[in-house]
N, CA, C, O and CB atoms as a CASP TS submission, in Angstrom:
PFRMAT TS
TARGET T0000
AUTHOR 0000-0000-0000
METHOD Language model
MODEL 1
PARENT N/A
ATOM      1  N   UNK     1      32.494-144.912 -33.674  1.00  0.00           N
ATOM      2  CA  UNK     1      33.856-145.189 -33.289  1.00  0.00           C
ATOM      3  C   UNK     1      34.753-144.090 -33.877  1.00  0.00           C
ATOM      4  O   UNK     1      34.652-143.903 -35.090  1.00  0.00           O
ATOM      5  CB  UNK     1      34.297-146.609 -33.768  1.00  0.00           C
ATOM      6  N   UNK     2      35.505-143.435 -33.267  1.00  0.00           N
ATOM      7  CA  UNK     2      36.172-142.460 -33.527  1.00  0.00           C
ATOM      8  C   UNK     2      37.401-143.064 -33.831  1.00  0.00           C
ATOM      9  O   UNK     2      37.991-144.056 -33.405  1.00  0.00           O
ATOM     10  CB  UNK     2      36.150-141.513 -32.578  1.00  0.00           C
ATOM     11  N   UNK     3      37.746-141.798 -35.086  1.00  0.00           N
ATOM     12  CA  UNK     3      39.347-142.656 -35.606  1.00  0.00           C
ATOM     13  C   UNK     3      40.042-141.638 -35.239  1.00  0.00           C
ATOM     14  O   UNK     3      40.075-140.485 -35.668  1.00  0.00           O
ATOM     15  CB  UNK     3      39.755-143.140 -37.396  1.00  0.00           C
ATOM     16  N   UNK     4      40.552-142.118 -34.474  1.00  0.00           N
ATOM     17  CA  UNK     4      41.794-141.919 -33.484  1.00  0.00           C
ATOM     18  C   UNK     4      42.954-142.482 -32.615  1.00  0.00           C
ATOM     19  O   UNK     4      42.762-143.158 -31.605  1.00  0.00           O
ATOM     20  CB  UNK     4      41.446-141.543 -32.849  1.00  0.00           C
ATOM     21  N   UNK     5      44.461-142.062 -33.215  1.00  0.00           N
ATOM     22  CA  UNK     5      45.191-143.232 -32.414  1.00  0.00           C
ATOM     23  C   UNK     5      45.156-143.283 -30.821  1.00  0.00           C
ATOM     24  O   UNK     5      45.549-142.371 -30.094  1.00  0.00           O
ATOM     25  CB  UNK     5      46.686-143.174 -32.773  1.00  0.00           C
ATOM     26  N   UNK     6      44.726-144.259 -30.481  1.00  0.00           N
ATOM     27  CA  UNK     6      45.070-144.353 -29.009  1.00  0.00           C
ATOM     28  C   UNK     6      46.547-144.086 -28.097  1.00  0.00           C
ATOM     29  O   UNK     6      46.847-143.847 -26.927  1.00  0.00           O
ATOM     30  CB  UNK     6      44.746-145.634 -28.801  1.00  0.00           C
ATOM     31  N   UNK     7      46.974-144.208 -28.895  1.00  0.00           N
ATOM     32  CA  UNK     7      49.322-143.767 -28.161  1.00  0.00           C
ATOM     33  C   UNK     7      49.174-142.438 -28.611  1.00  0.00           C
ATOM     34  O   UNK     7      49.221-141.714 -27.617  1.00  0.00           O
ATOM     35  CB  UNK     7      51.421-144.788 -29.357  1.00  0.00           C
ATOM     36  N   UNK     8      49.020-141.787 -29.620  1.00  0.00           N
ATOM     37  CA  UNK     8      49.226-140.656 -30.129  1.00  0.00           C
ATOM     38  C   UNK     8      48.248-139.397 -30.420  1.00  0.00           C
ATOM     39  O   UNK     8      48.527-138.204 -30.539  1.00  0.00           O
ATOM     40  CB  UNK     8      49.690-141.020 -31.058  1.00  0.00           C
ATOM     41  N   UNK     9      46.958-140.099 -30.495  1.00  0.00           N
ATOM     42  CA  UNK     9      46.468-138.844 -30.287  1.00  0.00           C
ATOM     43  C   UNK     9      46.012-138.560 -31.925  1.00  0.00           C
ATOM     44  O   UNK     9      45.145-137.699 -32.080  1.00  0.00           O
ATOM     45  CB  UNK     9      47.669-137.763 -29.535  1.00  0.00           C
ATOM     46  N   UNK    10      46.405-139.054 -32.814  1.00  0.00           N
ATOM     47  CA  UNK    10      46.208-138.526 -34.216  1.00  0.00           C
ATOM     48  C   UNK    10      45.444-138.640 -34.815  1.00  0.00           C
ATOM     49  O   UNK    10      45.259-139.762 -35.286  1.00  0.00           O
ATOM     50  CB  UNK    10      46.786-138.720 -34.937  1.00  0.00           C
ATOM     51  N   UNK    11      44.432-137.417 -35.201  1.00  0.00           N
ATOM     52  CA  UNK    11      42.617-137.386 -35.781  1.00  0.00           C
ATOM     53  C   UNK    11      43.062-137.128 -37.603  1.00  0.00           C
ATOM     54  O   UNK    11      44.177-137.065 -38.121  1.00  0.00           O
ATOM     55  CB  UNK    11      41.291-135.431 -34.844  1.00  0.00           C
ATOM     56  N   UNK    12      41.903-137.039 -38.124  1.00  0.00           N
ATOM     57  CA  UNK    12      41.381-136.993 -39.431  1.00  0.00           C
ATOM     58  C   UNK    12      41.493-135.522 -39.405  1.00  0.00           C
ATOM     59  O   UNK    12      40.983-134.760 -38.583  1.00  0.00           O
ATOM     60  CB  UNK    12      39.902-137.685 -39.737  1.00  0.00           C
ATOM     61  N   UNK    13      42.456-135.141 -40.729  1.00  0.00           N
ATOM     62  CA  UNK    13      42.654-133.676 -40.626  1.00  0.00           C
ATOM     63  C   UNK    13      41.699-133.328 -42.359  1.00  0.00           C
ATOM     64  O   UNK    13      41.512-133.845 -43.461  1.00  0.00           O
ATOM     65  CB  UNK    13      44.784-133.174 -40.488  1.00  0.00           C
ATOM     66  N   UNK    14      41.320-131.994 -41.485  1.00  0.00           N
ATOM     67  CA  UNK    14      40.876-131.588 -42.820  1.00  0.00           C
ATOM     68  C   UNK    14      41.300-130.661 -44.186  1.00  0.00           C
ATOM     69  O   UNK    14      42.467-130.322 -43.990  1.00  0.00           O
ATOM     70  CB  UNK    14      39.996-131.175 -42.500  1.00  0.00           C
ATOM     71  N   UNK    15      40.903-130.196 -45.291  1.00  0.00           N
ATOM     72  CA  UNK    15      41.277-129.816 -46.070  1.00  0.00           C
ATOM     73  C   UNK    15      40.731-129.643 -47.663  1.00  0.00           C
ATOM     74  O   UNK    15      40.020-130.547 -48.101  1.00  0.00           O
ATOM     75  CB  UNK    15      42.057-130.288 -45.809  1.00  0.00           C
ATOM     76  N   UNK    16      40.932-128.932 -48.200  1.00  0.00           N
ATOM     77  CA  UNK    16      40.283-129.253 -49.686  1.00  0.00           C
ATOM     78  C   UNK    16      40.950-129.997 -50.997  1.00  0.00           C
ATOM     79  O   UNK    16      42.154-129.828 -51.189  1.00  0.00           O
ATOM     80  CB  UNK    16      39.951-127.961 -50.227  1.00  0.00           C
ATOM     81  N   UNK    17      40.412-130.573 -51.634  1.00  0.00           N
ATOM     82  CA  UNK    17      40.624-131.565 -52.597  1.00  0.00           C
ATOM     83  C   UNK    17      40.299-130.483 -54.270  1.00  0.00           C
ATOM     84  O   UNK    17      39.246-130.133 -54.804  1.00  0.00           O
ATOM     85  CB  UNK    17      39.345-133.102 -52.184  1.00  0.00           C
ATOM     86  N   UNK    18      41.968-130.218 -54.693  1.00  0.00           N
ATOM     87  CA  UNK    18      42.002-128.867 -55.522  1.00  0.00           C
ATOM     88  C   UNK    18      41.633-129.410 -57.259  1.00  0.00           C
ATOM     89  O   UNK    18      42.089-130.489 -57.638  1.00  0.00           O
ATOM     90  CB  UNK    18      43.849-128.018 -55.334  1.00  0.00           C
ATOM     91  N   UNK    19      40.980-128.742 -57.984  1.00  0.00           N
ATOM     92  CA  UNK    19      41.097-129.724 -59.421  1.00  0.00           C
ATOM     93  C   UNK    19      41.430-128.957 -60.066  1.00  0.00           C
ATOM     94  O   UNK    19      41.263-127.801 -59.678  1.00  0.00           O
ATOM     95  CB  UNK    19      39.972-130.461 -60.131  1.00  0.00           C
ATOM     96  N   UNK    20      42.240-129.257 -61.726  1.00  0.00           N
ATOM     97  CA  UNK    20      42.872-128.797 -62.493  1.00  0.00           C
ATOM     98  C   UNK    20      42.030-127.095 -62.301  1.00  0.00           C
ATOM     99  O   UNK    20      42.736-126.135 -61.993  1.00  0.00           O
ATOM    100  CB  UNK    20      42.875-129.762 -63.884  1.00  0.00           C
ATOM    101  N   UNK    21      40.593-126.923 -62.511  1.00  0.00           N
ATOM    102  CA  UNK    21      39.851-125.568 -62.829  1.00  0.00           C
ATOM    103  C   UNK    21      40.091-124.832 -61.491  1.00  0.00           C
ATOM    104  O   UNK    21      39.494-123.779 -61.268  1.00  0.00           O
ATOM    105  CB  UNK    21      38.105-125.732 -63.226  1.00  0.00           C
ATOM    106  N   UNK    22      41.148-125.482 -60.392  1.00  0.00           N
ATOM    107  CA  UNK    22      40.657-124.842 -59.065  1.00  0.00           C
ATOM    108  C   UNK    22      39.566-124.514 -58.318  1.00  0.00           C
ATOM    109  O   UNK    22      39.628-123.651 -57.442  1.00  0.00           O
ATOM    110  CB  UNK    22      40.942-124.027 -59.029  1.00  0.00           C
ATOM    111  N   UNK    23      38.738-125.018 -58.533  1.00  0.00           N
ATOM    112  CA  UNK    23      37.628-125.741 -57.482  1.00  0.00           C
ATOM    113  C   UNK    23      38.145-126.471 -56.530  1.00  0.00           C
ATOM    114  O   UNK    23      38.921-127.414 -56.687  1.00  0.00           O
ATOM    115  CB  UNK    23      36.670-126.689 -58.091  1.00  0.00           C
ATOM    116  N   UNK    24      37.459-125.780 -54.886  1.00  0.00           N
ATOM    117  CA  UNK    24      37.797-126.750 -54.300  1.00  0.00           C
ATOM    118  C   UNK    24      36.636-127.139 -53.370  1.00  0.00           C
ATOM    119  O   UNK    24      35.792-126.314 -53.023  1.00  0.00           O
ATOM    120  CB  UNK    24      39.009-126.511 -53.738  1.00  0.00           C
ATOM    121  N   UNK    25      36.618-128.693 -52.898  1.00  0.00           N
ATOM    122  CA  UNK    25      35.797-129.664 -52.485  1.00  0.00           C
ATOM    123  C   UNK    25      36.293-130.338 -51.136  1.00  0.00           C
ATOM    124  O   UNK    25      37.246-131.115 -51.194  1.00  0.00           O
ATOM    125  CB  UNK    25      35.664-130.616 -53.582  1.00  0.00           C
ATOM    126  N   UNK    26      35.452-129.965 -49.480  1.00  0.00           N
ATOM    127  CA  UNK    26      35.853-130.163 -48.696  1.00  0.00           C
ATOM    128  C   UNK    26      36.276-131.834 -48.798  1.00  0.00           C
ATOM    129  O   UNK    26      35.604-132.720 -49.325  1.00  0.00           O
ATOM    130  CB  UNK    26      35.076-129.589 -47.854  1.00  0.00           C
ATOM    131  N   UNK    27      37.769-131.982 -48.039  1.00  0.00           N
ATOM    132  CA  UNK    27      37.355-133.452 -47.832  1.00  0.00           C
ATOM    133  C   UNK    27      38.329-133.637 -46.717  1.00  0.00           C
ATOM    134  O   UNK    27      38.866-132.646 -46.224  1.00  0.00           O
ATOM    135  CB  UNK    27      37.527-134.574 -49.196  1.00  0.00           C
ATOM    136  N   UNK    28      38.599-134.865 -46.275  1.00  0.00           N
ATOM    137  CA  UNK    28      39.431-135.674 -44.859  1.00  0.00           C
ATOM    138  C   UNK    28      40.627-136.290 -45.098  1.00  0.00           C
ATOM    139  O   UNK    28      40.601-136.563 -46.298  1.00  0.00           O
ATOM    140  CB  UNK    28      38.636-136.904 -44.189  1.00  0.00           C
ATOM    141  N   UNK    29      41.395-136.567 -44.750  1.00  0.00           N
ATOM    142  CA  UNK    29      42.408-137.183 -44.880  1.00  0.00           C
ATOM    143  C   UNK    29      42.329-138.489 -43.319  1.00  0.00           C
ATOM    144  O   UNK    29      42.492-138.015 -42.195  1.00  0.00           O
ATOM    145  CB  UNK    29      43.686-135.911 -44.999  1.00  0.00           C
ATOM    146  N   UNK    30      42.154-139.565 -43.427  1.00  0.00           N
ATOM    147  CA  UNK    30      41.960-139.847 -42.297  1.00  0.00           C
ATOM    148  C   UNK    30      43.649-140.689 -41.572  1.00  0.00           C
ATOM    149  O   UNK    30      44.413-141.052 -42.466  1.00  0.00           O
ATOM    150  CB  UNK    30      40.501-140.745 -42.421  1.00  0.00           C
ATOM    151  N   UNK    31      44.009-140.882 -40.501  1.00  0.00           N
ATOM    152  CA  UNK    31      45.138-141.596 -39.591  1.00  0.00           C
ATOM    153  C   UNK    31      44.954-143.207 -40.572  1.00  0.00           C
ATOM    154  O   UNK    31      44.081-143.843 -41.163  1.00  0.00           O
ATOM    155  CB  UNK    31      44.617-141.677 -37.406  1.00  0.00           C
ATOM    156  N   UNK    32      46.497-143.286 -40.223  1.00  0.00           N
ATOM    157  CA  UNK    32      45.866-145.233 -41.423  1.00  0.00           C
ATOM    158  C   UNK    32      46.329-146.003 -39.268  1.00  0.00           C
ATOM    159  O   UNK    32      47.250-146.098 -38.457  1.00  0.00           O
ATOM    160  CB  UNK    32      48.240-146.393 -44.079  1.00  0.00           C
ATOM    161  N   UNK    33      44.864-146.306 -39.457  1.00  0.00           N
ATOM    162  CA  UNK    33      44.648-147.076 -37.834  1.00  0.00           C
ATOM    163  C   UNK    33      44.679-148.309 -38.438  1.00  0.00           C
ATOM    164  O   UNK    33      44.284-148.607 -39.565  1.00  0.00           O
ATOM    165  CB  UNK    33      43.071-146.800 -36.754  1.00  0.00           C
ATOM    166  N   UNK    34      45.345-149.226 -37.321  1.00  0.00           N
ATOM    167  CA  UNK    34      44.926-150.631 -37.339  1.00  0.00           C
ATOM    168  C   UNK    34      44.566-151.221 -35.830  1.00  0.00           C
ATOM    169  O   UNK    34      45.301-151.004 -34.867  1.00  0.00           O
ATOM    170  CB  UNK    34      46.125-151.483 -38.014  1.00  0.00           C
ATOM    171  N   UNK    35      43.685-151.777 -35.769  1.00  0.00           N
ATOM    172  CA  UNK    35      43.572-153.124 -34.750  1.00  0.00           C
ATOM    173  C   UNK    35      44.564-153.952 -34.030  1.00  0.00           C
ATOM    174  O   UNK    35      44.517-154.986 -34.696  1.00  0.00           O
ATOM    175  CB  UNK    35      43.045-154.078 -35.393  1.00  0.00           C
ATOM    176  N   UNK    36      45.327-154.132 -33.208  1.00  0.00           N
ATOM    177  CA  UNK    36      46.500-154.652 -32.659  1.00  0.00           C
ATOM    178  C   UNK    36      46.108-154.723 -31.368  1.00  0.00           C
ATOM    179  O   UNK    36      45.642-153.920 -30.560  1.00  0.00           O
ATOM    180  CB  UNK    36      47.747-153.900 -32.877  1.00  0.00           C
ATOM    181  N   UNK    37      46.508-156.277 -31.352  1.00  0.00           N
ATOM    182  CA  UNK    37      46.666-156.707 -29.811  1.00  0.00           C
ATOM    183  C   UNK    37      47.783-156.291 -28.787  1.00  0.00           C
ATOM    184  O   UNK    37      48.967-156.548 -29.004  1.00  0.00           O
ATOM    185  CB  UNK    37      46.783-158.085 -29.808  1.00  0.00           C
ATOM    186  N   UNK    38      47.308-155.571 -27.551  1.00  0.00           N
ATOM    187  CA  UNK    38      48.624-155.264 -26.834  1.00  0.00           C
ATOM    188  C   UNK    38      48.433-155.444 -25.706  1.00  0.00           C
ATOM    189  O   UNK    38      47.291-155.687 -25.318  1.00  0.00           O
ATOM    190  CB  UNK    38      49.197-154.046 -26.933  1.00  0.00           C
ATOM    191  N   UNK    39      49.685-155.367 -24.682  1.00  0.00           N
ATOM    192  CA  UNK    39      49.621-155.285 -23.445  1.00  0.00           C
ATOM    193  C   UNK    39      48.941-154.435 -22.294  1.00  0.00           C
ATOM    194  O   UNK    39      48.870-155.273 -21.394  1.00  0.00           O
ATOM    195  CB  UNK    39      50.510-155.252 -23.365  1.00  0.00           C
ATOM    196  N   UNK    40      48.543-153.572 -21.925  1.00  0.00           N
ATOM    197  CA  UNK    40      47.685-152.908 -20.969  1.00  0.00           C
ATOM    198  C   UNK    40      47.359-153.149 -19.796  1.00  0.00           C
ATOM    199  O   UNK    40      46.334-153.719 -19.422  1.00  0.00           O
ATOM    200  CB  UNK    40      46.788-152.805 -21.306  1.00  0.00           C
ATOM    201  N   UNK    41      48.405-152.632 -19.017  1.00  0.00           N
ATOM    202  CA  UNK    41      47.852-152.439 -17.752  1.00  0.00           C
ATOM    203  C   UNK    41      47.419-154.043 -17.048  1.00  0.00           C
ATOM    204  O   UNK    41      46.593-154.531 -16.276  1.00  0.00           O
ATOM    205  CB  UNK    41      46.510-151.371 -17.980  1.00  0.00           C
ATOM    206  N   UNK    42      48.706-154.487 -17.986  1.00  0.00           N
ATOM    207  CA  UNK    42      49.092-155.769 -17.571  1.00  0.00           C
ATOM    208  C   UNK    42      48.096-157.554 -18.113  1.00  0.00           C
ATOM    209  O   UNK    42      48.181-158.731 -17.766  1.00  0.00           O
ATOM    210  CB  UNK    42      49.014-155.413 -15.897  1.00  0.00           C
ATOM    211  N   UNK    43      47.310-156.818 -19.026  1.00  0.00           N
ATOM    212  CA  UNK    43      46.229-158.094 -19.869  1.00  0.00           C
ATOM    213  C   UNK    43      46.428-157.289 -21.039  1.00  0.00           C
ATOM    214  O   UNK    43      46.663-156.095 -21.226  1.00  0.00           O
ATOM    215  CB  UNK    43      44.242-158.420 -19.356  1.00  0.00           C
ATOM    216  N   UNK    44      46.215-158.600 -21.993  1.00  0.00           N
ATOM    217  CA  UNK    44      45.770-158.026 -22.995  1.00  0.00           C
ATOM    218  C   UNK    44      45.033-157.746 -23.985  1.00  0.00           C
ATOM    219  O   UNK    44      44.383-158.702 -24.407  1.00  0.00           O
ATOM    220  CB  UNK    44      46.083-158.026 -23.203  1.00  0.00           C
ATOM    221  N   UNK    45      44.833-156.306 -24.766  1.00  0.00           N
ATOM    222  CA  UNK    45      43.780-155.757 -25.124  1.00  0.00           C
ATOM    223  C   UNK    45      43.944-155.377 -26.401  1.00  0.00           C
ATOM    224  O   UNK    45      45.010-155.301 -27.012  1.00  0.00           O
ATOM    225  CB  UNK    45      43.421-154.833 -24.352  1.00  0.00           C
ATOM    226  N   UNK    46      42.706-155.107 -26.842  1.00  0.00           N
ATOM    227  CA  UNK    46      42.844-154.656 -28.705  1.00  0.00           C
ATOM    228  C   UNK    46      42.912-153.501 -29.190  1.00  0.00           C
ATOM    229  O   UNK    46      41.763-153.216 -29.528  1.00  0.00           O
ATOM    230  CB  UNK    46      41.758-154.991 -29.577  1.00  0.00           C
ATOM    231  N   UNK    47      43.689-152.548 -29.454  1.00  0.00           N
ATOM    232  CA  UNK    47      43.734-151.132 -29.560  1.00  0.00           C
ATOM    233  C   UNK    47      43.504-150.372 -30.656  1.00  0.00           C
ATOM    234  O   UNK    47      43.477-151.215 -31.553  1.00  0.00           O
ATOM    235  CB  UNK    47      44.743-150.781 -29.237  1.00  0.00           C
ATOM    236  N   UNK    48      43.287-149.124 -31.243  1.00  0.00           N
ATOM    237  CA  UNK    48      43.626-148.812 -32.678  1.00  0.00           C
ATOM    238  C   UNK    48      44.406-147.928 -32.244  1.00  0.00           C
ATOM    239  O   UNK    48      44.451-147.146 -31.294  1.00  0.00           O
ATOM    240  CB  UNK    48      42.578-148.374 -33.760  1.00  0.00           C
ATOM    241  N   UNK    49      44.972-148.180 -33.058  1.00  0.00           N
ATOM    242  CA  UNK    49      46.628-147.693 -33.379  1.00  0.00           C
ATOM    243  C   UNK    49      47.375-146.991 -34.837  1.00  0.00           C
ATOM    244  O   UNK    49      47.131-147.659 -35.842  1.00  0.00           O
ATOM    245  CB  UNK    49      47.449-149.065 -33.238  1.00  0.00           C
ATOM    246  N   UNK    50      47.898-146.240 -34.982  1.00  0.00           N
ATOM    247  CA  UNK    50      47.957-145.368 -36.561  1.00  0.00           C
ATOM    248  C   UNK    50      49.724-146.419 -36.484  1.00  0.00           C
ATOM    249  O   UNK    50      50.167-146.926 -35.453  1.00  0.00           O
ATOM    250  CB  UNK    50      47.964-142.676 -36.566  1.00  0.00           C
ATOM    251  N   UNK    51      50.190-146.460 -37.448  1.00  0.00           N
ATOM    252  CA  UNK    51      51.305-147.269 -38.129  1.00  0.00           C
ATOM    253  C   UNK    51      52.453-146.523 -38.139  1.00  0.00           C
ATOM    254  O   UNK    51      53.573-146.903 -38.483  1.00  0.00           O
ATOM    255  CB  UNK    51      51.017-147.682 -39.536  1.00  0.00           C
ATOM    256  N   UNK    52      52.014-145.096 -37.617  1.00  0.00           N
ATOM    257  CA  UNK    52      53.855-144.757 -37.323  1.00  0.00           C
ATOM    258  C   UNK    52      54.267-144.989 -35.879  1.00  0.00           C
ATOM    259  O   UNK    52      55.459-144.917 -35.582  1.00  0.00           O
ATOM    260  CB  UNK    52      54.352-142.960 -37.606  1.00  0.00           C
ATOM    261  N   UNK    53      53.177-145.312 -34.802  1.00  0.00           N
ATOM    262  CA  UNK    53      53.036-146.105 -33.403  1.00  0.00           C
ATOM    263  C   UNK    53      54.258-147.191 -33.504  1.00  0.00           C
ATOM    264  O   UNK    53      55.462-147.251 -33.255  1.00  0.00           O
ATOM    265  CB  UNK    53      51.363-146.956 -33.207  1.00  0.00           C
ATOM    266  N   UNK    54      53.208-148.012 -34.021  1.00  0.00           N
ATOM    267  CA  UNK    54      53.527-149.337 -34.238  1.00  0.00           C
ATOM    268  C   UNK    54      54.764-149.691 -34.586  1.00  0.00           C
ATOM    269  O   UNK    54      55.343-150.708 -34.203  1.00  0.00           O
ATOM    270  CB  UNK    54      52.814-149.806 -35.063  1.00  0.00           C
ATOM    271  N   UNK    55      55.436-148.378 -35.742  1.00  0.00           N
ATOM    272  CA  UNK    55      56.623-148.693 -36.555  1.00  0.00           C
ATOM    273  C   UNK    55      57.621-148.277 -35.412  1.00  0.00           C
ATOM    274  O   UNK    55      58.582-149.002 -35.153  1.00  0.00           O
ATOM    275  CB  UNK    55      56.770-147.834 -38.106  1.00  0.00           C
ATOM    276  N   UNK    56      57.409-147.198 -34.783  1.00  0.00           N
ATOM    277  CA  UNK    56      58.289-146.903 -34.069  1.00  0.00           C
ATOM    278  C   UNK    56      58.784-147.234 -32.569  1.00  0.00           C
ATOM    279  O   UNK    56      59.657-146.917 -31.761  1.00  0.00           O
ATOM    280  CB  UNK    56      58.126-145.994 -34.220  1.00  0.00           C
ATOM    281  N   UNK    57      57.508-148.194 -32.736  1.00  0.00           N
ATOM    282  CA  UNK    57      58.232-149.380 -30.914  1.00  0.00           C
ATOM    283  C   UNK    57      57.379-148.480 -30.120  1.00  0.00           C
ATOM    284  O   UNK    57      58.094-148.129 -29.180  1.00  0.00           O
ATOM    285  CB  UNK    57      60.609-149.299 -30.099  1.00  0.00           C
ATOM    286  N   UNK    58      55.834-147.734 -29.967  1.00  0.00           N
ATOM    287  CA  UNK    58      55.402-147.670 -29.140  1.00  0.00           C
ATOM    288  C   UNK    58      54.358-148.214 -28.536  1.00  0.00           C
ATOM    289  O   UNK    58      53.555-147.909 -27.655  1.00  0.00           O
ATOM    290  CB  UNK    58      55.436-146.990 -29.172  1.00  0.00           C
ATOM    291  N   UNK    59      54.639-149.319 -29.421  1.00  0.00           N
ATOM    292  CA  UNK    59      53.586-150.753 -29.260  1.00  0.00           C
ATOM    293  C   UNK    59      54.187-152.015 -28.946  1.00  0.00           C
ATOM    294  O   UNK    59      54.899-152.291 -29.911  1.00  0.00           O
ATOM    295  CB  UNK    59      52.806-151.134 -30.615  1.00  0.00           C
ATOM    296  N   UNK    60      54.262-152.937 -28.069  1.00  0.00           N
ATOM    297  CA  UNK    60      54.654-153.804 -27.814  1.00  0.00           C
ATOM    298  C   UNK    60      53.038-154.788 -28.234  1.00  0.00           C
ATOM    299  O   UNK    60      51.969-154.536 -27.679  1.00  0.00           O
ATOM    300  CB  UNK    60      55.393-153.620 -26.401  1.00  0.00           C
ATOM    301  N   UNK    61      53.226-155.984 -29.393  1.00  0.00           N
ATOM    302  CA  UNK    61      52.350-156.725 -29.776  1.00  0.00           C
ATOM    303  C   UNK    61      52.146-157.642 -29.037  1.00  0.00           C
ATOM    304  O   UNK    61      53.071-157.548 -28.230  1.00  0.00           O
ATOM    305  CB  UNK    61      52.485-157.074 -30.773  1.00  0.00           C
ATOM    306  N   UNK    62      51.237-158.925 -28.613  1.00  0.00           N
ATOM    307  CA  UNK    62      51.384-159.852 -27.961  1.00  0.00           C
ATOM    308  C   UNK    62      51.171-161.028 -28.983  1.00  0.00           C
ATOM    309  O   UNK    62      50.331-160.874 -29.870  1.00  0.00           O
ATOM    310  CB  UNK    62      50.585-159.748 -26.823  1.00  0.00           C
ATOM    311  N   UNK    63      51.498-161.559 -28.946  1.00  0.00           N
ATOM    312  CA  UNK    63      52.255-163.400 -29.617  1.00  0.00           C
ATOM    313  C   UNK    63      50.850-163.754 -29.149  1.00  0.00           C
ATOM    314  O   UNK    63      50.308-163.588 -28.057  1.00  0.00           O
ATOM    315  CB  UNK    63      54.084-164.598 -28.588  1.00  0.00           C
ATOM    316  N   UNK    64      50.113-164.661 -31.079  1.00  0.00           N
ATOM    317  CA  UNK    64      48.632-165.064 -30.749  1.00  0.00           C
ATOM    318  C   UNK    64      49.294-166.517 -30.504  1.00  0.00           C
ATOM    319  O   UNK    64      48.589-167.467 -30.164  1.00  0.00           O
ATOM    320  CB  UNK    64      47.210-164.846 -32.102  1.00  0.00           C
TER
END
């Protein structure tokens, strides 16, 4: 399952993780996805979704 927002598009970026000696150690930063029920294409469906989506109204939730 790929983490990726479904509205936006937003993947796991990469980068290195620096320590006091400057060494550095590949690592990920991943999207903070959640699970949310939504509307689609007129039923509704369970999406992942990253939380600046959600925050910013490009998610309409559906009432369990």
């Amino acid at each position: 399952m790929a983490k990726v927002c479904e509205i936006c598009g937003k993947r796991p970026q990469k980068g290195h993780t620096v320590s006091h000696a400057n060494n550095k150690t590949r690592r990920r930063w991943y999207p903070n996805l959640k699970k949310v029920r939504t509307v689609r294409e007129g039923r509704p469906m369970r999406i992942r979704v990253c939380t600046s989506c959600i925050k910013s109204g490009y998610v309409v939730k559906v009432a369990s």
